[in-house]
N, C-alpha and C positions, 0 to 999 in steps of 0.2 A: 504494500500500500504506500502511495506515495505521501510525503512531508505536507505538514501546512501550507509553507511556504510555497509549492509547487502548486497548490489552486485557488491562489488568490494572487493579485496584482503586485509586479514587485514594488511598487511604490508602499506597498502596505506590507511589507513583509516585519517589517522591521516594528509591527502594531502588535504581532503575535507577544511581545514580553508584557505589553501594556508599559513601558518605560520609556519608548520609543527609542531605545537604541537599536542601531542598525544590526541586525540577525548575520550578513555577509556568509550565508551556506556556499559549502561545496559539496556536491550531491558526486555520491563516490560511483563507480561502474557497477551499472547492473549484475555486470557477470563476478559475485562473491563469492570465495568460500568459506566458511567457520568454523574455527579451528578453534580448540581451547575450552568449549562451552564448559561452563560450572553443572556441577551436579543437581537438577530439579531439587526445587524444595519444594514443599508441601503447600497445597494450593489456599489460598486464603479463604477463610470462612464465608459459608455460605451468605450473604445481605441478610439481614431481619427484615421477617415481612410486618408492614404495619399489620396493626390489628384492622379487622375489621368491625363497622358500627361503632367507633368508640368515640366520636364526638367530628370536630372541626379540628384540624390543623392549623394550627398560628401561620399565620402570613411573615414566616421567617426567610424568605430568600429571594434575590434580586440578582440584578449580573447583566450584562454586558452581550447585544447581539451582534454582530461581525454583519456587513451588508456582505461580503464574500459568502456565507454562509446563512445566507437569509434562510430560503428553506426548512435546514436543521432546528436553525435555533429558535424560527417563531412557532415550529411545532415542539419541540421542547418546553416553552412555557405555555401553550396552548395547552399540550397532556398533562399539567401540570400547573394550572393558574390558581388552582385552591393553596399550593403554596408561598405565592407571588403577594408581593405587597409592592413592589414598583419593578420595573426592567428600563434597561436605559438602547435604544438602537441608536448603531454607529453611523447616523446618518448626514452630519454634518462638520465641516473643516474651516475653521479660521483661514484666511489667508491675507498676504497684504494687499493691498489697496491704494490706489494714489487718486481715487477719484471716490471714494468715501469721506464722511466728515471726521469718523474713525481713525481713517486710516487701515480700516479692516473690511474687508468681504466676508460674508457666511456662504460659504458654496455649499451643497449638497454634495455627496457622494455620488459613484456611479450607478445606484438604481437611477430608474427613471420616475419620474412624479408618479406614474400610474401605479408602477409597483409598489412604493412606499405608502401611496393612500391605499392598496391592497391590503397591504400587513398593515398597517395603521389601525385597519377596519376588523383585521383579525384579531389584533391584541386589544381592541376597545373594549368595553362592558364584560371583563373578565375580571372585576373586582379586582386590581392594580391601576398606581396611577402609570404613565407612560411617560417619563423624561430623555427625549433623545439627548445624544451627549455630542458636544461641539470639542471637537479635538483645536490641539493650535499648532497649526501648519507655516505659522507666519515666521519661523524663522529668529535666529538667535537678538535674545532683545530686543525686538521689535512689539511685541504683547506688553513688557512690562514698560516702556517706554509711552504707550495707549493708556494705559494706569496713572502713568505720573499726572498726564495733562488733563485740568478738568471736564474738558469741553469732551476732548477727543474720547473720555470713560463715559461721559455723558449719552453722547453719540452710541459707543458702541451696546452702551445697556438697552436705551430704544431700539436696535436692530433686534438683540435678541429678545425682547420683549414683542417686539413684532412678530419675530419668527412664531413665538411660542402659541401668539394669541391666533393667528390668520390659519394657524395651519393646527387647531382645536388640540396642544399637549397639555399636558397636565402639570407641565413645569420643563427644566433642562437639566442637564448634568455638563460640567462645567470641566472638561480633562486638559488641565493647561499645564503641560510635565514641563516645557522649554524653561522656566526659573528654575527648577532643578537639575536639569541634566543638558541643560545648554548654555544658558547664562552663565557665566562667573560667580563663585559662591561671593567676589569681592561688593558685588550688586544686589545682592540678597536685603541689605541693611534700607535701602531705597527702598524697593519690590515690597517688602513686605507691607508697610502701611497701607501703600497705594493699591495693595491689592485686596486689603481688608477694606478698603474704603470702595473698591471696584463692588466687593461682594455685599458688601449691606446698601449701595446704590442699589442692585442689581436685585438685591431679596426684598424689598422695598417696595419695587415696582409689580413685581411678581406677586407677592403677597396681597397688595392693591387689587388684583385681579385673580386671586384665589387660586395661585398659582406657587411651584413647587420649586425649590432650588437644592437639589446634591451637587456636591463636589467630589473628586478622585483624585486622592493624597497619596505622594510616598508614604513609608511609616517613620514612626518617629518614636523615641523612648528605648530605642535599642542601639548598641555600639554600632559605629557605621552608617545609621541610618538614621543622622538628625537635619533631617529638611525643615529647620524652624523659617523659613520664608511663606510657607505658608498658616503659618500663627495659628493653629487649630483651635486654641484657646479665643482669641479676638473673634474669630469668624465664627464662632460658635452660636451667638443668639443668633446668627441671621441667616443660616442653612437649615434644611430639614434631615439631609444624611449628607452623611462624611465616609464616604468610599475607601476605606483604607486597602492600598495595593497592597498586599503581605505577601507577597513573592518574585521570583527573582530573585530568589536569596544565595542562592548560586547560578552565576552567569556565564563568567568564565573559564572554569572550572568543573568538573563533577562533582554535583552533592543535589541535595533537595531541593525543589524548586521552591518548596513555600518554608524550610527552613524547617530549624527544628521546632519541635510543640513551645517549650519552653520560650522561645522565642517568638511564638503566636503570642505564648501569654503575657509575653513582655509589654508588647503592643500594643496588645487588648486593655491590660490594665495602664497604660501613662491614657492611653484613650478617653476612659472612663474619671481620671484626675482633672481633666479637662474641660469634660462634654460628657454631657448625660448621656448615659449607654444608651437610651434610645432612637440617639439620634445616628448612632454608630453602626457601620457594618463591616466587617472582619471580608476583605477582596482575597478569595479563595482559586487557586489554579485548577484548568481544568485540560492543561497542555505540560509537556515535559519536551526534554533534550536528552540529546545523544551526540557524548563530547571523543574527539579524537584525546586520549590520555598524552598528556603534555606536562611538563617542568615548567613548564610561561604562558601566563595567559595569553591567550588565542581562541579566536571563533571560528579557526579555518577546521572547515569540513563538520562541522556543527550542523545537527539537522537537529528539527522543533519535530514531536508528535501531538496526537490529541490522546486524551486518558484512553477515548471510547478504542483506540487502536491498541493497546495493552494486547499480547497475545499475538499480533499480526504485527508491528510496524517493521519487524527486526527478521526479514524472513521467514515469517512467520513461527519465529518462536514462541511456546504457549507461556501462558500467563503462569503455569506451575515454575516455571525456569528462572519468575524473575524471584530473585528477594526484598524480603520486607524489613525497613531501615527500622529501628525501633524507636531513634529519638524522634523522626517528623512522620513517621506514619506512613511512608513512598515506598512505594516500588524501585528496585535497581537492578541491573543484568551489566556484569561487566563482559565483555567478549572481545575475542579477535576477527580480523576479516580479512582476508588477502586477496590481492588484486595486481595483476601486472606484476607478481614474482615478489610484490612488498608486504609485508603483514604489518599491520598498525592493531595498537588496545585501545582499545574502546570502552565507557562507562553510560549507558544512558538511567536516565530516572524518570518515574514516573506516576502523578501522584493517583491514587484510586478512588472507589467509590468507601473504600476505609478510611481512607486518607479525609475526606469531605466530611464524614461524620464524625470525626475526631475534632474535626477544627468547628462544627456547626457548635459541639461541645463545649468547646471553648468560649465562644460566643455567646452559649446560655449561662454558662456560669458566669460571665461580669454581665449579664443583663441588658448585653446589644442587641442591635434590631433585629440582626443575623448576618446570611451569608449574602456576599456579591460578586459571582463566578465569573472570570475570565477563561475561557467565555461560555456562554451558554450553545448548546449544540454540541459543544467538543467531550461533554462527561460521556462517563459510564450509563448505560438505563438503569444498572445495577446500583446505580444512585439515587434513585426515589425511594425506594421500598426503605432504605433507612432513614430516610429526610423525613419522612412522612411519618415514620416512627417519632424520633425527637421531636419534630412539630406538635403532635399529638401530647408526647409527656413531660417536659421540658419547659420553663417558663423563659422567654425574651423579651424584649423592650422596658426593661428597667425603668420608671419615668423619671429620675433623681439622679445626680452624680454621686459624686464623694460625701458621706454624711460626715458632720461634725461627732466628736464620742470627748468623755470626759474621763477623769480620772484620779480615783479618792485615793489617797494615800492615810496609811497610821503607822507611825514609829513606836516600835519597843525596844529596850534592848533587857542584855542579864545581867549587867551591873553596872557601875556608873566610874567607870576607872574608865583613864584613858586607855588605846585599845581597846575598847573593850569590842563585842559581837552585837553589832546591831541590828535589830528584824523590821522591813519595812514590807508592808504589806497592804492592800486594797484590790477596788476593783475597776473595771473599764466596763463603761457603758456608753451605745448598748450591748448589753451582754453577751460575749460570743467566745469560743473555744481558741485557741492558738493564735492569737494577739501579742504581737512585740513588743514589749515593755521592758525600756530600761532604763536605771537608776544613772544619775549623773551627777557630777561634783563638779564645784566653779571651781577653777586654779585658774589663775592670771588672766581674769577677767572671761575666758570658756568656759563653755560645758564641755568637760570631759567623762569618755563613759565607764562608769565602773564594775556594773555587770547588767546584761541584758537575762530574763526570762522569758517565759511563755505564759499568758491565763491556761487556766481550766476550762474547763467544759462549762462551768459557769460566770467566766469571767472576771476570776479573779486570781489572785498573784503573789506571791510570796520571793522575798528578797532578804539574805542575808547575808552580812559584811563587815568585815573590821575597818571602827572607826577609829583612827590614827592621830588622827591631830585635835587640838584643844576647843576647837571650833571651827564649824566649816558648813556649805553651803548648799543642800543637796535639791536636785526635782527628778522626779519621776514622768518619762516622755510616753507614751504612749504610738509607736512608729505609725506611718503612714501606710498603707495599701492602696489595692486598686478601689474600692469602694470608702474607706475612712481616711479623714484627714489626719496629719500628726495632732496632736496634743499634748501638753505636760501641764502638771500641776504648778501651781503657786510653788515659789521655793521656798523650802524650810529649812532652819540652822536647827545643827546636830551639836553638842558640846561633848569634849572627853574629860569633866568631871562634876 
């Protein structure tokens, strides 16, 4: 079966990461042979079926249609719009303009008008809003540079308010990656205002007219991946969802495309520090790679798959052959291939319909809105029966971000000598199990820490410690998580006699 890349336009090849960096494939000779293969491992567990009769399924997932792949993906959330609460189709391109007040043109894509009002007509009255997403085609600088000027931002929000109203969506999705991955991080400090200032013009107008604004963010709160020019926190009252792309996470090199769990979680919860889990959706892969094994990054001979090819991309090796990574939940198959008398190693990955339910997981546990697939069309089928499942028993859309929690402390100790062992003890509310709490001492004007705990099952907490000096200054902090803000108590003096 051949590549993504191979039946879509090459100007779009490079849309397959959602990062828009350029893909640059070399599609290797048909005529291979495979040498080396690993010993099949044990085929992955069969999907849980939902139950049947057992109520509605929450409107936990969204994601991205490819106009390349029309067909696939408007039937994808058509057999499947009971679990849809918005889909965004890739129907339209920023570009520049010299004869706009903008400075920008919205072109459409290569359907043509008839086709799009067709699928239009399909995805409507499916209980989902429809926010097509406006990519920015316009080239390095030139988006954030429309930002700065007020007229020319002014300008471009009426176009896309235009767009949204004449042509009956239910809002936009806003996929503007050039300040991250083409700009200069040196411009970021400029960009960023001007584009919170872009986005609450622009939700403003939209709102006005009962109308919907998502955005599609790299992620942020993880090493590597802090794209603060797009200020998740500022833009927050004035979006309805916040797209986070969570993959990619290995590009050029082999490993996971959507990274390890651990590092979903990482995401998920700075996400929810921010912006009310509701507003948030966890951008889940539904395509993989297959890397020539290299010492230096390179994307030569790189080819992209889709999940749903698992078991066929690779000569049709079966899906019992590939392996399951255990920290991200993927698929991997390393192998060799020879060609022209040369043998090269090979890694590809690839995530599954496991892989999607692990991460939907993750999503209900910090009480996001759900999943947002890149892209829809490309998964497994073997992917609903378990979505359908979690939708059904699983709670998402948090309505609240980070709560405030407090935190009582009481000093004892066993005698009143300096030195001596002293017990400090209370609770955090509201009450919850495995809570970070730890005790702190001012020295030269910080807090430094002196021992950290856990609460109980009931929230509360026990600390004991030699106290060393004649008088001194202590609080107890209550750590921050994805849901709770930090906290510490009032400080209190300890005496050694």
């Amino acid at each position: 079966m051949s590549t993504i890349e191979s039946s879509i336009p090459r100007r779009e090849a490079q849309r397959i990461a959602r990062w828009r960096r350029v893909v640059g494939v070399t599609v290797l000779a048909s005529a291979v042979a495979m040498v080396g293969l690993p010993a099949a491992s044990s085929a992955a567990a069969a999907p849980t079926v939902a139950p049947a009769n057992t109520g509605v399924p929450k409107r936990m997932m969204s994601g991205w249609l490819p106009y390349w792949t029309t067909a696939e993906s408007v039937k994808s959330v058509v057999d499947n719009a009971d679990l849809f609460s918005d889909v965004s189709p890739f129907w339209h391109n920023a570009t520049k303009s010299g004869s706009s007040a903008s400075g920008v043109a919205l072109e459409n894509n290569t359907l043509n008008s008839g086709t799009r009002a067709s699928n239009l007509a399909q995805l409507k009255g499916r209980g989902f809003d429809i926010l097509p997403s406006i990519t920015d085609g316009t080239g390095t600088g030139h988006m954030s540079s429309v930002m700065k000027n007020t007229a020319k931002r002014t300008a471009l929000v009426n176009q896309i308010v235009n767009l949204v109203n004449s042509n009956g969506y239910d809002g936009i999705d806003l996929d503007f990656e050039k300040f991250a991955f083409s700009d200069a991080q040196s411009t970021w400090a400029a960009t960023r205002p001007a584009w919170v200032a872009f986005v609450a013009e622009l939700s403003g107008r939209l709102r006005a007219n009962g109308k919907k604004l998502a955005v599609a963010v790299p992620p942020m709160g993880v090493t590597g991946s802090n794209y603060w020019v797009y200020d998740w926190e500022a833009i927050g009252p004035h979006i309805d969802k916040l797209r986070i792309m969570a993959y990619d996470y290995s590009w050029c090199t082999p490993g996971p495309i959507g990274g390890p769990l651990s590092w979903v979680e990482k995401v998920s919860a700075y996400a929810v520090s921010v912006l009310p889990p509701s507003k948030v959706q966890l951008g889940t892969p539904t395509y993989g790679r297959d890397w020539i094994k290299r010492s230096n990054c390179t994307l030569t001979g790189q080819k992209v798959y889709e999940s749903r090819q698992l078991g066929t991309a690779i000569a049709n090796t079966p899906a019992s052959s590939w392996k399951r990574d255990p920290a991200s939940q993927e698929r991997y198959f390393n192998y060799s291939v020879t060609s022209n008398g040369s043998t090269v190693s090979r890694s590809a990955w690839l995530p599954d319909y496991v892989t999607v339910e692990a991460r939907a997981r993750i999503a209900s546990k910090y009480g996001l809105n759900g999943l947002a697939n890149w892209y829809l069309g490309g998964e497994q089928s073997a992917m609903w029966a378990p979505l359908r499942n979690v939708a059904m028993s699983l709670p998402f859309s948090a309505p609240t971000g980070p709560r405030s929690q407090q935190v009582a402390v009481k000093v004892t100790s066993k005698n009143g000598r300096k030195g001596r062992t002293v017990k400090v003890s209370g609770a955090v509310t509201p009450k919850r199990a495995n809570a970070k709490v730890r005790l702190q001492v001012k020295q030269g004007g910080k807090w430094r820490t002196v021992k950290t705990v856990s609460t109980n099952s009931t929230g509360r907490y026990k600390i004991a410690f030699k106290h060393r000096t004649s008088k001194s200054s202590y609080r107890v902090k209550a750590l921050k998580n994805a849901r709770y803000k930090a906290k510490s108590s009032g400080a209190f003096i300890i005496r050694g006699r």
